[in-house]
Z-matrix of the N, CA and C atoms (Angstrom, degrees):
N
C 1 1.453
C 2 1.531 1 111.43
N 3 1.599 2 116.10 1 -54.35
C 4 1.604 3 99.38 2 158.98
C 5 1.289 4 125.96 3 -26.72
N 6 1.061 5 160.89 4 -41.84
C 7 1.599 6 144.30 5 167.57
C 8 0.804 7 133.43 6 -48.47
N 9 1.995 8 112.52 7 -39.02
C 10 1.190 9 111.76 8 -177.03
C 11 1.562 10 98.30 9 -87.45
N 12 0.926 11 124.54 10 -42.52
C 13 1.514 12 131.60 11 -162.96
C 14 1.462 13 104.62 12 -62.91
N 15 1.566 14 110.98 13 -65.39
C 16 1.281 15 96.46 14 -173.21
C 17 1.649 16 108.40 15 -109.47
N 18 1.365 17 122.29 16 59.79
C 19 1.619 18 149.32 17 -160.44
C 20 1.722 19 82.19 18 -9.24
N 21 1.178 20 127.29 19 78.93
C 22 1.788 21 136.35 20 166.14
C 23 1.673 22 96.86 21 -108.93
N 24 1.266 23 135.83 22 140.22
C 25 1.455 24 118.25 23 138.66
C 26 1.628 25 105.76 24 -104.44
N 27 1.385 26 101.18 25 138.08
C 28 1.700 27 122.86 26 171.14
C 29 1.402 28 108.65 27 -47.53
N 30 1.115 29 98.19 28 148.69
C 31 1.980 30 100.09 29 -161.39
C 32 2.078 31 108.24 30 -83.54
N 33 1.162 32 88.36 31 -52.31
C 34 1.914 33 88.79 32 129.98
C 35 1.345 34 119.57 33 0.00
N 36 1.279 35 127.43 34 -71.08
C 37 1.188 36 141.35 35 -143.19
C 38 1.750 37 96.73 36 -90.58
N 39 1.343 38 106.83 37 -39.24
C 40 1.277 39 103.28 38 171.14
C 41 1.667 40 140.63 39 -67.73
N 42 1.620 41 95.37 40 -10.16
C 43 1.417 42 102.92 41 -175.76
C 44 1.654 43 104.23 42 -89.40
N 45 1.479 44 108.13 43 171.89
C 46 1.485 45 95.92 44 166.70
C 47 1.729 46 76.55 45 -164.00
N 48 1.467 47 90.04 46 159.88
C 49 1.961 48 109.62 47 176.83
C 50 1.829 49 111.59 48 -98.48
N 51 0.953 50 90.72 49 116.04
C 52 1.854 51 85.28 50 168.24
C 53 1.246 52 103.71 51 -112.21
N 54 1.892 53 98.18 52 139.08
C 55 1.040 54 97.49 53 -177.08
C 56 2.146 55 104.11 54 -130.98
N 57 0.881 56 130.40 55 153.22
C 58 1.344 57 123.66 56 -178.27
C 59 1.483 58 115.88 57 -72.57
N 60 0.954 59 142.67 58 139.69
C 61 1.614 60 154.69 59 158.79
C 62 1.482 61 140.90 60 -94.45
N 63 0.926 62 112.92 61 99.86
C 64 1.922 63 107.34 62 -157.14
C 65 1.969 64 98.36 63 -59.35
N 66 1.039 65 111.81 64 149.00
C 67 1.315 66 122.62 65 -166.01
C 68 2.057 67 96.68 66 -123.07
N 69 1.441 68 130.52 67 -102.12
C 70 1.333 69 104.20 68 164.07
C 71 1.473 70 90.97 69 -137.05
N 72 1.452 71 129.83 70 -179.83
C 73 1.656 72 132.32 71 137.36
C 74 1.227 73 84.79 72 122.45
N 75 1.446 74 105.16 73 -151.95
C 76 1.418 75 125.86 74 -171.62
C 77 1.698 76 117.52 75 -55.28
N 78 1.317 77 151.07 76 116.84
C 79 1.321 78 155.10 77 -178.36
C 80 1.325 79 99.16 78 -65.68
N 81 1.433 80 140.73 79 -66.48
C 82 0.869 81 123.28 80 158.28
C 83 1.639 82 141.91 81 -17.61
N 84 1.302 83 110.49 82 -44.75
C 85 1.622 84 107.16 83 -158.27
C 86 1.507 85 93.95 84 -92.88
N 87 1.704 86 129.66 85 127.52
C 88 1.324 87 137.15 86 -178.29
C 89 1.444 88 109.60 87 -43.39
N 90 1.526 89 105.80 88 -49.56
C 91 1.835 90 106.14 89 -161.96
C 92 1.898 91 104.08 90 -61.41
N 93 1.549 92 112.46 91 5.91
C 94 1.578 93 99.29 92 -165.27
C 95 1.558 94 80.42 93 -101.12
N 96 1.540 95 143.73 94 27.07
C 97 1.345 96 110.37 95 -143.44
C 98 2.404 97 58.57 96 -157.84
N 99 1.659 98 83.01 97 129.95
C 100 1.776 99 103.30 98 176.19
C 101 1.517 100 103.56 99 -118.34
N 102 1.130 101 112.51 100 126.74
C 103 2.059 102 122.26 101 174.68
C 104 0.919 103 96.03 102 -65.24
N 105 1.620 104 139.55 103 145.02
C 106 0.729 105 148.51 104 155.34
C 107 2.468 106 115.23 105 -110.89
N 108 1.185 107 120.40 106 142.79
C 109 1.069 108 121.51 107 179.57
C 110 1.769 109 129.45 108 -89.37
N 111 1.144 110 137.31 109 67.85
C 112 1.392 111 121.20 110 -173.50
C 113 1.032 112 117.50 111 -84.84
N 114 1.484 113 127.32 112 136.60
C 115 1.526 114 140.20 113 -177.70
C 116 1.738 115 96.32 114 -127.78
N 117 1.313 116 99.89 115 151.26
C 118 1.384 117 129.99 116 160.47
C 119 1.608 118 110.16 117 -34.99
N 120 1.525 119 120.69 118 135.56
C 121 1.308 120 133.70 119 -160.32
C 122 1.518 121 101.72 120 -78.50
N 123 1.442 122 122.87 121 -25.76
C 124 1.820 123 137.74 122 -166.58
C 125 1.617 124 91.98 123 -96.89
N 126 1.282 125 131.86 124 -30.79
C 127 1.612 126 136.63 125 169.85
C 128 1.965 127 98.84 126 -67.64
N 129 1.338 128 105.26 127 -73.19
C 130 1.606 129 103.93 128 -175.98
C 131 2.043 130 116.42 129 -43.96
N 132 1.247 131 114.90 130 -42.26
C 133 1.188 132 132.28 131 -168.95
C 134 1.875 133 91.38 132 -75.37
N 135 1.238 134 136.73 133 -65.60
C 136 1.396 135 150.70 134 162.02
C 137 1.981 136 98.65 135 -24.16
N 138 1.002 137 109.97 136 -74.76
C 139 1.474 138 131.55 137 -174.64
C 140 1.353 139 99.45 138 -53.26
N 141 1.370 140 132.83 139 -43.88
C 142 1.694 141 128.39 140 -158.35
C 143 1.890 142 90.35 141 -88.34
N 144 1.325 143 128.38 142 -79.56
C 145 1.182 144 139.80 143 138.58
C 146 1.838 145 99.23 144 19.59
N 147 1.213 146 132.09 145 -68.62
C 148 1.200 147 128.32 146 -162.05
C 149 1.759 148 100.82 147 -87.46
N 150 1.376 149 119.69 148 -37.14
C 151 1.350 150 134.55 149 170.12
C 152 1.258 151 88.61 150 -32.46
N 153 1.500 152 103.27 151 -79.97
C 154 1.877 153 111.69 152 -153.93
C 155 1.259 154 119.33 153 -45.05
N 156 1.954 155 107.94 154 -47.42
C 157 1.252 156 126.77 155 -167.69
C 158 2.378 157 89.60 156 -53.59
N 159 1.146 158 91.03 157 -74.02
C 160 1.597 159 89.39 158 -179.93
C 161 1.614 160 129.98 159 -30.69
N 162 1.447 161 97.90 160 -59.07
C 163 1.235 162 101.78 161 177.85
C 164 1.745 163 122.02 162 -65.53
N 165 1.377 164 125.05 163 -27.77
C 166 1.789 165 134.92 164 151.65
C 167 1.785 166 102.68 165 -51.84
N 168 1.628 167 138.47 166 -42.18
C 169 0.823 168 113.43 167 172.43
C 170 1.573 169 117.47 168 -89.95
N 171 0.897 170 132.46 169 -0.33
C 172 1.189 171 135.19 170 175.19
C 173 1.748 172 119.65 171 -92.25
N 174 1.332 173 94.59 172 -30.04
C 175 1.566 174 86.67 173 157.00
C 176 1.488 175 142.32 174 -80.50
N 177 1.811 176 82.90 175 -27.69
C 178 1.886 177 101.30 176 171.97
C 179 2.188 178 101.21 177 -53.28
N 180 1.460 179 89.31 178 -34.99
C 181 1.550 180 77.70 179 -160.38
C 182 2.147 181 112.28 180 -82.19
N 183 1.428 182 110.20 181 -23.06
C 184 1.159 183 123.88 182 174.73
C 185 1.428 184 127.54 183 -78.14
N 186 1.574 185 101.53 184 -30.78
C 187 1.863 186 103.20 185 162.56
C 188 1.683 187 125.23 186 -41.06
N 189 1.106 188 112.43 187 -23.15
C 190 1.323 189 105.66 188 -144.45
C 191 1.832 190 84.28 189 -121.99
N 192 0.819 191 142.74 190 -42.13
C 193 1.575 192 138.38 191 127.31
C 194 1.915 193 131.58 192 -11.58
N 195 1.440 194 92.77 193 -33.64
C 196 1.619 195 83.32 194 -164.30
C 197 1.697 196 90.37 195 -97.86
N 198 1.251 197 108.05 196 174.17
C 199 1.656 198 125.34 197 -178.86
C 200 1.711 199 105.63 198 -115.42
C-alpha cells in the first residue's frame, strides 16, 4: 500500500539480479551465453499493472485514428 498511498517505490524495487544463460555451442565462448534480468515478483506485478493501465488508454485514444 505504500506506493500507492505515499506514490514511494521501495528501493528494493530498484535492484534486479542478472544472471547469464547458456544459449548452445561452445561454454566457453561469451557470445553463446544471453543475460538474463530478474526482478522481484511485487516489482513485475507493479510494472505489468501500469503496462495495462497505459496500453487501455492508449488504445481508447488510437482506435478512432487508425483506418
Amino acid at each position: 500500500m505504500e506506493v500507492w498511498e505515499e506514490e514511494h517505490l521501495p528501493q528494493e524495487w530498484y535492484r534486479s539480479y542478472i544472471v547469464k544463460l547458456y544459449k548452445k555451442g561452445n561454454l566457453r565462448d561469451c557470445k553463446n551465453h544471453q543475460g538474463m534480468s530478474l526482478m522481484l515478483v511485487t516489482r513485475k506485478i507493479f510494472n505489468r499493472i501500469i503496462l495495462l493501465r497505459l496500453q487501455e488508454a492508449g488504445d481508447a485514444k488510437l482506435r478512432d485514428k487508425q483506418a
